[in-house]
C-alpha positions in Angstrom: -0.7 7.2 8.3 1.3 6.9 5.4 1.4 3.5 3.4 4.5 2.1 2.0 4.5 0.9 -1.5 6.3 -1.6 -2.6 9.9 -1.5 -5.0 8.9 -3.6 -6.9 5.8 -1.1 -7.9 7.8 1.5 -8.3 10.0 -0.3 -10.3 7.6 -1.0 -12.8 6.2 2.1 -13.2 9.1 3.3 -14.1 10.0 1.0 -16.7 6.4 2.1 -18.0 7.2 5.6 -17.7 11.0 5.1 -19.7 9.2 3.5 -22.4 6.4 6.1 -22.7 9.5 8.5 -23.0 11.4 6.8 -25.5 8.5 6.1 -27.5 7.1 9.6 -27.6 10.5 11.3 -28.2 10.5 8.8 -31.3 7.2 9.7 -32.7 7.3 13.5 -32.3 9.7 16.1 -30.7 7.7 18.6 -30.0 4.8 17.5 -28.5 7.8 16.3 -26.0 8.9 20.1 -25.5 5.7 21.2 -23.6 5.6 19.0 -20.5 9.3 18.8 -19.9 9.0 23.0 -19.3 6.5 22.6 -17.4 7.9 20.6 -15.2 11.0 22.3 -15.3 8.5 25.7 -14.0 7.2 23.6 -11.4 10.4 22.7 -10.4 12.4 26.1 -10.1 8.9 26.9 -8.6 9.4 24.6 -5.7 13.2 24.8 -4.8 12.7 28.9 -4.8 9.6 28.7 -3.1 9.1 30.3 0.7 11.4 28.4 3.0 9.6 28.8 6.0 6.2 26.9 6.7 5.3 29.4 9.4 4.3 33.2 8.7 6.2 35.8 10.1 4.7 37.7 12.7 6.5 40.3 14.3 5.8 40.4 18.0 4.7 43.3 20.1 7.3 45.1 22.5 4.0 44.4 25.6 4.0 40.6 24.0 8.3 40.6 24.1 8.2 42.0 27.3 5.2 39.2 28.7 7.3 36.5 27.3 10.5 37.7 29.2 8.6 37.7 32.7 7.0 34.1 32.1 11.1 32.9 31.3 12.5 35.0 34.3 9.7 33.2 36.3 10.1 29.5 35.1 14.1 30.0 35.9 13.0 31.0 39.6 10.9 28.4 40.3 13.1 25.6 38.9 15.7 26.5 41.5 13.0 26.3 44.5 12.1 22.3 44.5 8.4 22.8 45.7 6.4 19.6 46.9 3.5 18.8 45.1 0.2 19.0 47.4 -2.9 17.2 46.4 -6.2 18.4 47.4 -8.5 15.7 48.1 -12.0 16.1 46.8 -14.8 17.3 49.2 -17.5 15.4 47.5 -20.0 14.0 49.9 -20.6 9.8 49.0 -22.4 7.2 50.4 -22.8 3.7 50.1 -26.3 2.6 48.9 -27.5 -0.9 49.6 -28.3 -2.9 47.4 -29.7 -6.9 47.7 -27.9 -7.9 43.9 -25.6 -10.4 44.5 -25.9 -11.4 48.0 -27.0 -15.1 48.9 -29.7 -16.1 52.0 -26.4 -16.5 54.3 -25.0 -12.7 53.8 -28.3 -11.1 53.8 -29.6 -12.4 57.7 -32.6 -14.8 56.6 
């Protein structure tokens, strides 16, 4: 989970970061030049990047054709309502005894 920082943070930094600017365009240009194309790179980098997250994975005419069946299928059975049956379990369970809990009166004495 992602935590949220706060404006006012963010704010700040950024008056940091103007002043870092100004003061280092001041002092000397060129050492300025360097990380402004490199972020520029980065940048062009990023927005021309791949657009897709997933690969692309071209599917088999068998896979194409399994696909089509399980779709065919799923439309069938959605126009026959079928009632859900519940198998009830065939495990065998008894009821041990056990003398925890019960008082003189329960127990017969």
């Amino acid at each position: 989970m992602r935590m949220k920082v706060p404006s006012w943070v963010i704010f700040v930094l950024l008056v940091f970061a103007g002043i870092g600017l100004i003061s280092q365009i001041s002092t000397n240009l060129s050492m300025f030049f360097i990380p402004i194309v490199l972020i520029a790179i980065v940048f062009i980098a990023y927005k021309l990047g791949p657009k897709s997250s997933q690969p692309k994975v071209k599917k088999s005419s068998r896979t194409e054709a399994k696909v089509k069946a399980m779709t065919q299928q799923n439309k069938h059975k959605a126009k026959q309502p079928t009632k859900i049956v519940r198998k009830r379990s065939q495990a065998k369970l008894h009821v041990i005894d056990g003398q925890k809990g019960k008082s003189r009166a329960q127990s017969g004495e």
